[in-house]
C-alpha positions in Angstrom: 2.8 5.3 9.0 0.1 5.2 6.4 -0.8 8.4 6.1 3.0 9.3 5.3 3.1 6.3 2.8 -0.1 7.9 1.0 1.8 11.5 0.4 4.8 10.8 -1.4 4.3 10.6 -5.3 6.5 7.3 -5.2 7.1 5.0 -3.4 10.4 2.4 -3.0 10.3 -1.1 -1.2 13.7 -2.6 -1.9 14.2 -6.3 -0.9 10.7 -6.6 -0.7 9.7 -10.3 0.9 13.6 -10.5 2.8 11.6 -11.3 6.0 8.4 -12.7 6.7 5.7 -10.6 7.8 2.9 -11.6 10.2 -1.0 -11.2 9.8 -0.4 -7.5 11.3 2.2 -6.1 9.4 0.7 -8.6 5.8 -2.7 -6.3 6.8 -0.6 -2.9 7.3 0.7 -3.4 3.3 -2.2 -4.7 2.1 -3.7 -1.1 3.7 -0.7 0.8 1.6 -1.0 -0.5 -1.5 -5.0 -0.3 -1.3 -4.4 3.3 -0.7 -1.7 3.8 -3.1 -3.3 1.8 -6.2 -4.4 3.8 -9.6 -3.4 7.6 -7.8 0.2 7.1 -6.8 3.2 5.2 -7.9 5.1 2.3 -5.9 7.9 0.5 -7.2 8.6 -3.1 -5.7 12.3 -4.5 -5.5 12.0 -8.7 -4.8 14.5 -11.8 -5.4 11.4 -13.8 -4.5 9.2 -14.6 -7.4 5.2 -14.4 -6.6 5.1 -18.1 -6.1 7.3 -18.0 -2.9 5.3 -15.3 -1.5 2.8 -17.6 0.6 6.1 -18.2 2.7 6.7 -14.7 3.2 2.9 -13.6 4.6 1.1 -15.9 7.2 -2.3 -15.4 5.6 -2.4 -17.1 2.0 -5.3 -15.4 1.3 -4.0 -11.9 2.4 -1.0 -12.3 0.2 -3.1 -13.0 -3.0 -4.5 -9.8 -1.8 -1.3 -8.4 -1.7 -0.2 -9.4 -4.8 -3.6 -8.6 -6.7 -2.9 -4.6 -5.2 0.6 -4.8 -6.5 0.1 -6.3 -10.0 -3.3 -4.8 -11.1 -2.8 -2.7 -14.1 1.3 -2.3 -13.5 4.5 -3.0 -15.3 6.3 -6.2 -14.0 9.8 -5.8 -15.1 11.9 -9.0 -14.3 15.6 -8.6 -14.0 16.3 -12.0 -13.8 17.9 -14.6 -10.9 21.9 -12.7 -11.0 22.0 -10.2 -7.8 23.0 -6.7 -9.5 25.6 -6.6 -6.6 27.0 -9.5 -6.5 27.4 -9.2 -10.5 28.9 -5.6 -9.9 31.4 -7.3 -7.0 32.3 -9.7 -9.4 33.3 -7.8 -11.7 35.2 -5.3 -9.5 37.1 -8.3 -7.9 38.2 -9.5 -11.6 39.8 -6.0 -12.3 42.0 -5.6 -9.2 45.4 -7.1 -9.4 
């Protein structure tokens, strides 16, 4: 698993944080993003803000690792609270008859 993560030039993790990971699965991203961080691009798709994260990982001290890998030297781009699909259904249900 790791060794494919490392060979694409980017890669996507949507919902990132939907469901809790244990120490073993916390250490198995930690290893990604380690091996990933200043040669190859990640993009990281969360409705949980970096606060909430010590819910998501069972090791507080592996998810301020975590976040550290993902942070360090990389655009943040926040989106805000609205779900883009549930804005887009929204919309969609207002224009039908």
């Amino acid at each position: 698993m790791i060794a494919c993560c490392s060979k694409v030039d980017l890669l996507c993790l949507d919902e990132f944080g939907y469901l809790n990971r244990d120490k073993k699965g916390a250490r198995l991203l930690f290893q990604i993003f380690t091996e990933r961080e200043e040669c190859k691009a990640t993009a990281v798709a969360t409705n949980s803000p970096f606060a909430e994260w010590d819910k998501i990982f069972a090791d507080p001290r592996l998810c301020a690792a975590i976040a550290d890998r993902i942070t360090f030297r990389r655009t943040l781009i926040q989106t805000g609270a609205e779900s883009y699909r549930f804005q887009a259904a929204e919309s969609e249900r207002r224009t039908q008859p």
